[in-house]
C-alpha positions as semicolon CSV with decimal commas, in nm:
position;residue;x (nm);y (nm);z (nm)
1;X;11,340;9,687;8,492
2;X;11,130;9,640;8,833
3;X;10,896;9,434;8,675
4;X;11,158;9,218;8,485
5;X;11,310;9,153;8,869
6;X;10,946;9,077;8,978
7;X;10,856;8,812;8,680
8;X;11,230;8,646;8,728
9;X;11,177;8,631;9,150
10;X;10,784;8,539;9,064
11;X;10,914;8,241;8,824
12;X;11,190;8,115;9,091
13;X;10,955;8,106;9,283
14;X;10,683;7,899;9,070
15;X;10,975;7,657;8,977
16;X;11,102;7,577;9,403
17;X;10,713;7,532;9,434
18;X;10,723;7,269;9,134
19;X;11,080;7,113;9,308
20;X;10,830;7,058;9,617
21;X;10,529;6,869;9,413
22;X;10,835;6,678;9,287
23;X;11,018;6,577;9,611
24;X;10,657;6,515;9,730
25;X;10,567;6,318;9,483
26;X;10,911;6,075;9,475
27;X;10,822;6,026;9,825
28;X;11,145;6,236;9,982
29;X;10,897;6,496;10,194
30;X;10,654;6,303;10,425
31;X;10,317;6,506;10,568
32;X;10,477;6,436;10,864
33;X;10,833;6,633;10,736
34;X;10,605;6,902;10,587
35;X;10,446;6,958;10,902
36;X;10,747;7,010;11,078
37;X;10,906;7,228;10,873
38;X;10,630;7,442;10,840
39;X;10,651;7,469;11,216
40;X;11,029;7,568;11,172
41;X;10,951;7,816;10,930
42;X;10,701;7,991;11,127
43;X;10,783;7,980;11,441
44;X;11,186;7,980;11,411
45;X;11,318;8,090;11,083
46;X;11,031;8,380;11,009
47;X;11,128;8,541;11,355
48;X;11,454;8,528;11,258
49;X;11,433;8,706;10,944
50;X;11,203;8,988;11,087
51;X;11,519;9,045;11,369
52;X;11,736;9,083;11,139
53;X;11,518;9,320;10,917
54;X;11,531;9,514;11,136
55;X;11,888;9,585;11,173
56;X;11,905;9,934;10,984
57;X;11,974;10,290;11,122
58;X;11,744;10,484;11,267
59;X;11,612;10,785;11,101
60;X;11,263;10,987;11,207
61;X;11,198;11,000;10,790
62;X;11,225;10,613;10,791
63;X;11,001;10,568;11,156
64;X;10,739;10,827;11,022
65;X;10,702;10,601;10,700
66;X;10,677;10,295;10,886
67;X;10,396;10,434;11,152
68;X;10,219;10,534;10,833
69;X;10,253;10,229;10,606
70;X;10,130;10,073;10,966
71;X;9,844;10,318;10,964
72;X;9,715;10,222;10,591
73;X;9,764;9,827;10,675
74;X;9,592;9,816;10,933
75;X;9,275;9,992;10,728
76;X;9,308;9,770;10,477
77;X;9,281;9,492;10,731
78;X;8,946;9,669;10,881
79;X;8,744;9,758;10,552
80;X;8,806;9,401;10,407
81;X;8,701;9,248;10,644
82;X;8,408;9,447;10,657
83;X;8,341;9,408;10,324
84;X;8,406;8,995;10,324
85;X;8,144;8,970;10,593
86;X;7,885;9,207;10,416
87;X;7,921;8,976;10,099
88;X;7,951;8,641;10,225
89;X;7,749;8,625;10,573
90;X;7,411;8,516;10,384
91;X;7,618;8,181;10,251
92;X;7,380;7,932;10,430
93;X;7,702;7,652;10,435
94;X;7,855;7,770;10,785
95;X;8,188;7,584;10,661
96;X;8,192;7,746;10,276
97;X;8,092;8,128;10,492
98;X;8,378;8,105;10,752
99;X;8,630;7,970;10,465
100;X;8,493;8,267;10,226
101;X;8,551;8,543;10,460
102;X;8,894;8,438;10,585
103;X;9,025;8,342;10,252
104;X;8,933;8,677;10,095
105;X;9,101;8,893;10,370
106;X;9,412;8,694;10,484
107;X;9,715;8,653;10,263
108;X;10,002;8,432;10,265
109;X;10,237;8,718;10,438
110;X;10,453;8,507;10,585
111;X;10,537;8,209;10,345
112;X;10,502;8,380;10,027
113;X;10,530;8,766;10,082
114;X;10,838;8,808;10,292
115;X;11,006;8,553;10,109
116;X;10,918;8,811;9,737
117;X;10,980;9,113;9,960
118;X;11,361;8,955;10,050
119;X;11,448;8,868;9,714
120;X;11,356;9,205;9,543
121;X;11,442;9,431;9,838
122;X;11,667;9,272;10,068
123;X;11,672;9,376;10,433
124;X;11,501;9,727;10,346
125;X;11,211;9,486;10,187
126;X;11,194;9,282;10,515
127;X;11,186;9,587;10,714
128;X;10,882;9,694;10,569
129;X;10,704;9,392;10,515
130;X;10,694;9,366;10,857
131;X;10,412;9,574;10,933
132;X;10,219;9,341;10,704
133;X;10,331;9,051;10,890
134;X;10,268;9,180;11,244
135;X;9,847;9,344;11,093
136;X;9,812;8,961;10,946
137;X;9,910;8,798;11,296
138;X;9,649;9,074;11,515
139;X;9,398;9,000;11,269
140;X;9,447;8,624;11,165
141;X;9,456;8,520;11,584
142;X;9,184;8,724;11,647
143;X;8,885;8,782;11,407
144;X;9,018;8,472;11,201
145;X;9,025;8,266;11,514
146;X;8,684;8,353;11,619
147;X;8,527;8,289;11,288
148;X;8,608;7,887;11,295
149;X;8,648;7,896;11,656
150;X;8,344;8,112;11,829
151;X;8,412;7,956;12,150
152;X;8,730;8,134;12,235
153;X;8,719;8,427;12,410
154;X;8,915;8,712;12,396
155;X;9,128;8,682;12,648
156;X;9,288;8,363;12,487
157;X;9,279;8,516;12,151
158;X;9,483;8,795;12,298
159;X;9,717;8,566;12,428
160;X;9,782;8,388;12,092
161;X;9,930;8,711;11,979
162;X;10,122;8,806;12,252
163;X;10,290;8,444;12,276
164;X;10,322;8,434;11,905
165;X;10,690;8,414;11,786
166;X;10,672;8,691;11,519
167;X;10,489;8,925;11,720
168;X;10,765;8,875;11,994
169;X;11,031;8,932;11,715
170;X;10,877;9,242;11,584
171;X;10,872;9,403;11,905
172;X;11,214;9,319;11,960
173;X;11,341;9,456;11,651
174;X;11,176;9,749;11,714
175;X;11,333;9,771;12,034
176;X;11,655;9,717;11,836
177;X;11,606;9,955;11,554
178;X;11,430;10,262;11,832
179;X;11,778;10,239;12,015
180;X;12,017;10,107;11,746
181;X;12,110;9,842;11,993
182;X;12,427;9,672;11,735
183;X;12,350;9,308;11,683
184;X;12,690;9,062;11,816
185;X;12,858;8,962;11,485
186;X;12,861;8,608;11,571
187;X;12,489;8,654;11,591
188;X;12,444;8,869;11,297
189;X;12,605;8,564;11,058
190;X;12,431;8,324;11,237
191;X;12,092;8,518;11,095
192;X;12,222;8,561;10,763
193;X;12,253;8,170;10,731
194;X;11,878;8,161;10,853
195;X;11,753;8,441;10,653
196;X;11,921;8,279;10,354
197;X;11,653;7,926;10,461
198;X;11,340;8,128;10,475
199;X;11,240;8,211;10,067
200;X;11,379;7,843;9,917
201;X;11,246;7,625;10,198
202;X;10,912;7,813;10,225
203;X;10,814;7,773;9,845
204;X;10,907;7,424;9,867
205;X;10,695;7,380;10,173
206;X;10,389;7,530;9,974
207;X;10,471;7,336;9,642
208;X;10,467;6,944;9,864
209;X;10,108;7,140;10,030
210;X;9,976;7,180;9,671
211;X;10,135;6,824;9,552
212;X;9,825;6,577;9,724
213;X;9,567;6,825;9,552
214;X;9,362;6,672;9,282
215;X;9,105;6,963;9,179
216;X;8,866;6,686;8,985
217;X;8,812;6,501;9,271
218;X;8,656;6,833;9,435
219;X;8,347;7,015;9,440
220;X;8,369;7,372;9,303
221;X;8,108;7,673;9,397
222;X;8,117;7,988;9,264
223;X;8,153;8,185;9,578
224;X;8,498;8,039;9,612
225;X;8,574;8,281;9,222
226;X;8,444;8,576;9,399
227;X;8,683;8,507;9,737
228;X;8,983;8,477;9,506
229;X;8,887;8,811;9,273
230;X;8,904;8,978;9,620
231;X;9,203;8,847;9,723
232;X;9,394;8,866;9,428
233;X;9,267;9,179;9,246
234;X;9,031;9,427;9,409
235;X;9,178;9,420;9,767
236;X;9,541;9,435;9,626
237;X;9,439;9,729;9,396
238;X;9,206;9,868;9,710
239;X;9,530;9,916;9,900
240;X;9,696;10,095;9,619
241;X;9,507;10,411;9,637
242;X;9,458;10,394;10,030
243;X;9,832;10,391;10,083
244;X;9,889;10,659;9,750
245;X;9,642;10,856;9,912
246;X;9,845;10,848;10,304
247;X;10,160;10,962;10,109
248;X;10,341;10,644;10,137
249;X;10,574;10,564;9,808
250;X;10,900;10,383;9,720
251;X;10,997;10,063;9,884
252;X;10,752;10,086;10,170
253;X;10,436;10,097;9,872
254;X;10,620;9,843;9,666
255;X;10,668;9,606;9,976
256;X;10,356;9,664;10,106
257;X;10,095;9,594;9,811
258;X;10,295;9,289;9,714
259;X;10,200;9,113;10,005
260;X;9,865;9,222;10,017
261;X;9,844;9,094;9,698
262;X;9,972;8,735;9,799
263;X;9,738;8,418;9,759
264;X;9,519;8,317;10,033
265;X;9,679;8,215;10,317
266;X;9,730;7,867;10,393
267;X;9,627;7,874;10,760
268;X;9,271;7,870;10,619
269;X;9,304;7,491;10,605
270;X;9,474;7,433;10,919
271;X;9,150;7,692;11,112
272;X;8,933;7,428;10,923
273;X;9,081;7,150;11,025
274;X;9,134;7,239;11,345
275;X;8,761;7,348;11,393
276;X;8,677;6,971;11,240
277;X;8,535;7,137;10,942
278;X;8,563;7,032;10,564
279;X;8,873;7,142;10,449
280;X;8,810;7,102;10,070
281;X;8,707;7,438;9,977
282;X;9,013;7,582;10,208
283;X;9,223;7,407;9,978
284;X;9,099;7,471;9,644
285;X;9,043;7,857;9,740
286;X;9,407;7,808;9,853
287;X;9,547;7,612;9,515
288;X;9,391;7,823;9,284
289;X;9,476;8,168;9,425
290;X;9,855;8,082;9,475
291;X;9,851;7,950;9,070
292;X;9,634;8,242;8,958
293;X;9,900;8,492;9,148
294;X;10,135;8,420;8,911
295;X;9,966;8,634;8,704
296;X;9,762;8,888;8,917
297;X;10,124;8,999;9,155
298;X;10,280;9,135;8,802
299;X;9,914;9,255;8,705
300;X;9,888;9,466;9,001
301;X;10,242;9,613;9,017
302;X;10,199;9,723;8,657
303;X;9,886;9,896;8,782
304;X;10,100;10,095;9,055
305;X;10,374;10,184;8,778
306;X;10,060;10,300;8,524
307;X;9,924;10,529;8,824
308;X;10,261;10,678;8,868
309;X;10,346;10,736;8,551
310;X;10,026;10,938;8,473
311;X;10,005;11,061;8,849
């Protein structure tokens, strides 16, 4: 029955990605209009939605399971990127390396996994998914940062993640959720109407991203097969028995391996760019893992299922 619910959200999905490449492509979203929103979504709505995640009562059972579903994350984080670097720091193309490791490790949390996590969860999903979200933003602003942008130090990097909007968020839903501080009804409806933005918007955003992309008219390596098979498949699956083995199960496991098993995150284009680097393996490491994780998400949560049924 889950995995029915996962292949219907998983095509709904696919399809308000296809309604972007069509709005794109009839000339209704400008890069301009796609920029912004994207800007909305992350720094507006996406805070948003975490608050109101994390709007739930407070039990020591739930807290314990969150501080260790934090605990796995967070080693998931640390051996891939170990791992990544091992692999792909003899790539003699500094552009293709730096693209390679941050592709492999980073997933698209925010715009693709919260979104999943909302539909087939609700709230309790959110809640959870959060600890993804805030590992990505530590890790992303920091080692990502310094891989395209050796320059900055760390006292800037640490900054980024302070004055990041869904860092700020989690720690004040945490705040909220720690005290049971009751959200203002006005407030609370006002949220709803913003949570209800975040999945629909941010697929169409992704879908008018992958709409310009013509894959003949770029250059393909091989390296960029063995950043998406980490990615998408042994990372994912990597994080299945690390989390098993810390005890974590239900929703919080569920939640959690879904969006590690998200496509490469799209921020590996705008590091490039930023860095004035060739964005063109960025975006076909980026186009072909969110197409091929139409298949590997499913794959993967019918691996969990298999392990518990024989568990």
């Amino acid at each position: 029955m889950f995995l029915t619910n996962l292949l219907l959200q998983i095509i709904i999905i696919f399809i308000l990605m296809l309604v972007g490449v069509f709005l794109k492509k009839i000339g209704f979203l400008r890069d301009t209009t796609n920029t912004d929103l994207t800007k909305i979504i992350l720094y507006f709505i996406s805070p948003c939605v975490i608050i109101k995640a994390f709007e739930q009562k407070f039990t020591a059972d739930r807290m314990i399971t969150f501080l260790i579903t934090s605990i796995g994350v967070f080693a998931i984080y640390i051996i891939s990127i170990i791992i990544s670097k091992l692999i792909f720091s003899k790539v003699k193309d500094k552009n293709l390396q730096r693209t390679l490791k941050y592709g492999s490790v980073y997933p698209n949390s925010g715009f693709m996994g919260i979104p999943l996590a909302q539909a087939l969860f609700g709230s309790q999903g959110v809640f959870f998914s959060v600890i993804s979200v805030l590992a990505f933003n530590i890790f992303s602003w920091s080692h990502g940062v310094s891989l395209f942008n050796e320059q900055k130090g760390w006292k800037e990097l640490s900054r980024d993640i302070l004055m990041n909007p869904n860092i700020i968020a989690i720690l004040l839903g945490i705040f909220v959720f720690v005290f049971s501080i009751p959200i203002p009804n006005v407030v609370n409806q006002l949220l709803d109407y913003i949570a209800a933005m975040f999945a629909p918007l941010s697929m169409i955003i992704i879908g008018c991203s992958l709409a310009d992309i013509q894959l003949k008219a770029l250059s393909f390596n091989r390296l960029l097969i063995l950043a998406i098979l980490l990615k998408n498949f042994i990372y994912p699956i990597f994080s299945i028995f690390i989390l098993i083995a810390l005890g974590v199960t239900g929703t919080s496991l569920l939640t959690t391996v879904i969006l590690t098993s998200c496509p490469v995150a799209g921020l590996v284009v705008l590091f490039t760019l930023e860095s004035k680097g060739d964005a063109e393996p960025g975006i076909l490491l980026v186009s072909l893992s969110t197409i091929l994780s139409l298949i590997t998400i499913p794959f993967i949560i019918f691996f969990l299922n298999f392990l518990h049924l024989n568990a």
